[in-house]
N, C-alpha and C positions, 0 to 999 in steps of 0.2 A: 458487405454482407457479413455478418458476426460468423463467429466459429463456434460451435456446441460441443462444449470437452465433455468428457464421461456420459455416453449415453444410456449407462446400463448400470449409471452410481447415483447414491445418492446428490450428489455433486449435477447431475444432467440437467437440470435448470442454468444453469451456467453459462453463460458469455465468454470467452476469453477475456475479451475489457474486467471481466466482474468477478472472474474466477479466483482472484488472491483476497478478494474481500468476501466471497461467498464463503470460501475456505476458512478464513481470519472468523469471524460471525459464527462456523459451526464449531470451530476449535475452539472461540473465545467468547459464548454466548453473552457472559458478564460484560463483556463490550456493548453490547447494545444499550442498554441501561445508560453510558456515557454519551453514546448517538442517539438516546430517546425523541429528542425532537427535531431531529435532522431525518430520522425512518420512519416516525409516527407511530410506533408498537406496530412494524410489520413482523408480521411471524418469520423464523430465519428460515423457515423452508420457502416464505413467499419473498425471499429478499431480494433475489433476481429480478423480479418483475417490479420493483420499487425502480422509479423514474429517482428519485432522490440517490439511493446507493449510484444508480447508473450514473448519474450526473457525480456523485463523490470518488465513484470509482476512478471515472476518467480524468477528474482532476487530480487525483492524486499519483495518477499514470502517466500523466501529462507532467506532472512537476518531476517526474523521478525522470523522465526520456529528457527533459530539461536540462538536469542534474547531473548528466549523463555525459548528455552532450558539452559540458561548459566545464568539463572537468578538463581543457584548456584554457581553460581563465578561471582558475583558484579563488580570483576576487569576489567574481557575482558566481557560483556556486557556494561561496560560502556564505556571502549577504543574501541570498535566495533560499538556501535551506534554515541560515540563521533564523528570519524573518517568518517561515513556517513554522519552526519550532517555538518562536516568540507565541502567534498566533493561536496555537493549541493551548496558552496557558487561559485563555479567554475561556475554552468548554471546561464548564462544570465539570466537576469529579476524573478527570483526564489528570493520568500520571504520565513522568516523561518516561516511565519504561512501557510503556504502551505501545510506543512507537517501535519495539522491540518484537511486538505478536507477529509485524507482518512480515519481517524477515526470510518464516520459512513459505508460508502462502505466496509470497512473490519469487520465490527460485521456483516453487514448482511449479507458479503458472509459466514462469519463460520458460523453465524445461518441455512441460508439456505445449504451448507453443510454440516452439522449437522444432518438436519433434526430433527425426533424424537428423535433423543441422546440429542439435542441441550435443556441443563436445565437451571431454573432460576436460579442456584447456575454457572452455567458455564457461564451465563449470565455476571452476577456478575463479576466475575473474568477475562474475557477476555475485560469488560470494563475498570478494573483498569488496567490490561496488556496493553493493549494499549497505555492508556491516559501516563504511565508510558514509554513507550517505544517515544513515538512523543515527549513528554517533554525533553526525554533525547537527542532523535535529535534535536531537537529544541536549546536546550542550547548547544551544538556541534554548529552548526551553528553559533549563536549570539555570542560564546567568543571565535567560531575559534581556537580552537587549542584543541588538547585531552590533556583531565587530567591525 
């Protein structure tokens, strides 16, 4: 059963799944125009209920808990994020600091799923997890080919 963050925000169309991409979409409208035919010109207030984001969202929630998780084996976290970043050079008009918007949209959806679990020590650590995981798509992207 989903979780509905901010119900008294702009934001209350929101999934938890969907909440760093609804975020990412209201912070970074000109992103849309990059995803124009992956959303269809959905309106970013109607982006929630887009089947498409939700199916995007989860994939890319899915590769990060991936990413995550295989950060004891170096080899395929690096050939896995390589290989996404490779991948993104395929979308039209997709820069590799793109991959840099959703950095802050995804702390705050773990913190806000989180809630009270959510500690300044986990804090910590899902900062460098990130910056670590976008960097390494990032350089996927700019040298095009996995290592």
């Amino acid at each position: 059963m989903p979780v509905y963050l901010f119900p008294d925000s702009k934001l209350d169309f929101c999934k938890t799944d969907l909440f760093a991409f609804c975020r990412l979409f209201l912070q970074h409208e000109e992103l849309l125009a990059v995803f124009k035919k992956k959303f269809k010109d959905v309106p970013v207030d109607q982006l929630a209920k887009s089947p498409e984001l939700e199916n995007h969202a989860s994939q890319v929630m899915s590769t990060l808990d991936e990413a995550i998780h295989s950060l004891n084996n170096l080899n395929f976290f690096f050939e896995l994020l390589y290989t996404i970043g490779v991948t993104h050079r395929d979308i039209a008009g997709f820069r590799p600091e793109y991959f840099w918007r959703i950095e802050q949209p995804f702390l705050d959806a773990v913190k806000e799923t989180l809630g009270e679990r959510y500690t300044h020590n986990m804090e910590q650590i899902y900062q460098v997890t990130i910056k670590f995981i976008i960097d390494t798509l990032y350089k996927g992207y700019t040298k095009g080919a996995v290592k």
